[in-house]
N, C-alpha and C positions, 0 to 999 in steps of 0.2 A: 810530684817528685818521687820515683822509685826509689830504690835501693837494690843493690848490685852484690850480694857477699860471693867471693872468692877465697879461694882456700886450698891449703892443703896437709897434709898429716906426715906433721915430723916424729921419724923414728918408726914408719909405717911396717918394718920391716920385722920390727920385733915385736908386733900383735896379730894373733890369728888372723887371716884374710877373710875367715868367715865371720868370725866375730864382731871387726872391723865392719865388714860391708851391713852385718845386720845393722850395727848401732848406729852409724851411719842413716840408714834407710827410715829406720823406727825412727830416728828425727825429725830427719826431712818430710816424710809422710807427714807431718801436722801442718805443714806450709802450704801444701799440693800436690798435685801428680807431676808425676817425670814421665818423661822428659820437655814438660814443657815451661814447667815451672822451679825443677830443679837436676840436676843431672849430677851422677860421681863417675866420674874415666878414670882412665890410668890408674885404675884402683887406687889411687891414694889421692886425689882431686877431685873437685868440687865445686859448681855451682849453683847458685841459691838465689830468685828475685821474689825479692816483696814487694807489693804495691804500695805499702806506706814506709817511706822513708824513716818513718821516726821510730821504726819496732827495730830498726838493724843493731842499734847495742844491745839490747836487751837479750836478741835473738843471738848474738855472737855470744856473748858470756853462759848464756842458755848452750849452745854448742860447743865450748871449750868443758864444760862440767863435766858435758856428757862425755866426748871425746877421753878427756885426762882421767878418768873412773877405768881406763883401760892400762895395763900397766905399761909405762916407760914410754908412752907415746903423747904427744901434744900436738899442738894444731896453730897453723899460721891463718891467718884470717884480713882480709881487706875487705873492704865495704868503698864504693863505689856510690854516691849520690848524683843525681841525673836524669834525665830522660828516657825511655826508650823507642830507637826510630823506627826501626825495623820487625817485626817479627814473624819469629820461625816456628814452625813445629819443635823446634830443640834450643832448648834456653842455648847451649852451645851454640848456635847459629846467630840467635840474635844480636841484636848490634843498637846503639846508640850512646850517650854521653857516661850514664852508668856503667856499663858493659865496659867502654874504655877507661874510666878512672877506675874500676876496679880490677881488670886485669892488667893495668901499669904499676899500679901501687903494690899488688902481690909479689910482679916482679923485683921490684924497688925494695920488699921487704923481704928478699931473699940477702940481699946482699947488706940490708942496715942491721940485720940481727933483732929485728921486732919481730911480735908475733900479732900484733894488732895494730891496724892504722885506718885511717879514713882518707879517702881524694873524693873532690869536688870541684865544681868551677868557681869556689870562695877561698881563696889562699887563705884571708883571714878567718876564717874560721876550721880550714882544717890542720893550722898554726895550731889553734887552741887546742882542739878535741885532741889532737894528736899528742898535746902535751900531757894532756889527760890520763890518754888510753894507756903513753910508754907509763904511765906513775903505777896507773890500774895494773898494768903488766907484771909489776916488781914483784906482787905478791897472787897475782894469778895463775901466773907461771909456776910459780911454787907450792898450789896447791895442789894437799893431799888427796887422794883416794876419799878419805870420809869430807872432806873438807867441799868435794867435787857431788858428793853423792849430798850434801846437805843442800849447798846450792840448785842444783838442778830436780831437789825436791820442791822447795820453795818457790822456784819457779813455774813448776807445772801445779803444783799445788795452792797458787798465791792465795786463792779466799778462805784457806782454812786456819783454824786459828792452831799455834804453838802447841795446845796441850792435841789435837789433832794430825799435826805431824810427829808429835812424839811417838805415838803412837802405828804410825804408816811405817816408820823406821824401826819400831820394837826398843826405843830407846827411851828414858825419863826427858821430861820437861824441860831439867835445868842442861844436861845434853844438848836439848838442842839450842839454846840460846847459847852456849857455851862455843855450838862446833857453828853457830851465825857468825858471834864474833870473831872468828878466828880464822873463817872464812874473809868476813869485812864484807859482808851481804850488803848491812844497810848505808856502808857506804857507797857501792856500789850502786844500788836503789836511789841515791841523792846524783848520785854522776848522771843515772840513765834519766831522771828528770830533768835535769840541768842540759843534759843532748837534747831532748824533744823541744825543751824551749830555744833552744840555739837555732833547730831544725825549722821549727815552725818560724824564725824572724829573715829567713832566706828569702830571698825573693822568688818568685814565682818562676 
């Protein structure tokens, strides 16, 4: 089972398009090459396939960090669980059950006012996850500039220890356990566990 992230960048308009497009790219480049594995149009759209279904939250909240570190702008996100039947030389071209649950659900999330949802072909479990995400939402949405830069250290940094990130940031110790919880990192880190088990009890 792949994974399918679709996206786009709200409030595209009030961040550098250079800037934009780099941060952007310096992302996506850790996942693959484009465009076959990921592609940005319309300058402010986006898409992203993974071959393991169970890295898509991780990898989303990995991208809203990096994204909201940019000022006054945010990022809608669908993730897409499925199949893929077809393939193209251009992630945009290809096609199968991911690809369609995740470009219905982006659209779908233009109109509910989320910024994070999951489609799949298990109603019940994208009932759950989704209850999840809008909660995760509440206070993702709202985070800070430092709040965005802690996270998305933590995550490309994950084997290093506390007094090690203090340090990557030029900030003390208690800093950074300070700006984890106020982030709500580790709960975050219990949600993204509690996804992979949900992920892996799906049927095949």
């Amino acid at each position: 089972m792949i994974a399918v992230i679709s996206g786009d960048i709200i409030n595209s308009e009030r961040a550098s398009s250079a800037v934009l497009m780099k941060t952007l790219k310096d992302f996506f480049k850790g996942f693959g090459k484009s465009p076959g594995d990921w592609e940005i149009y319309r300058g402010d759209q986006f898409q992203l396939a993974l071959k393991d279904g169970e890295a898509a939250f991780v990898a989303s909240i990995h991208l809203k960090s990096v994204v909201k570190k940019l000022d006054n702008v945010d990022v809608r996100i669908a993730i897409g669980l499925g199949e893929k039947s077809y393939h193209a030389r251009k992630i945009t071209e290809a096609n199968g059950s991911a690809f369609v649950h995740s470009g219905r659900k982006l659209d779908a999330l233009k109109a509910e006012n989320v910024n994070l949802a999951i489609q799949s072909d298990f109603a019940e479990f994208d009932a759950e996850m989704n209850l999840f995400f809008k909660f995760a939402s509440t206070f993702m949405d709202e985070w800070s500039a430092v709040s965005c830069e802690i996270v998305s250290t933590l995550l490309e940094h994950s084997e290093r220890t506390q007094l090690e990130i203090a340090e990557i940031l030029n900030i003390n110790q208690s800093a950074v356990s300070q700006r984890r919880k106020r982030a709500n990192f580790d709960l975050l880190m219990e949600l993204n566990q509690h996804y992979i088990h949900r992920v892996k009890q799906l049927p095949a």
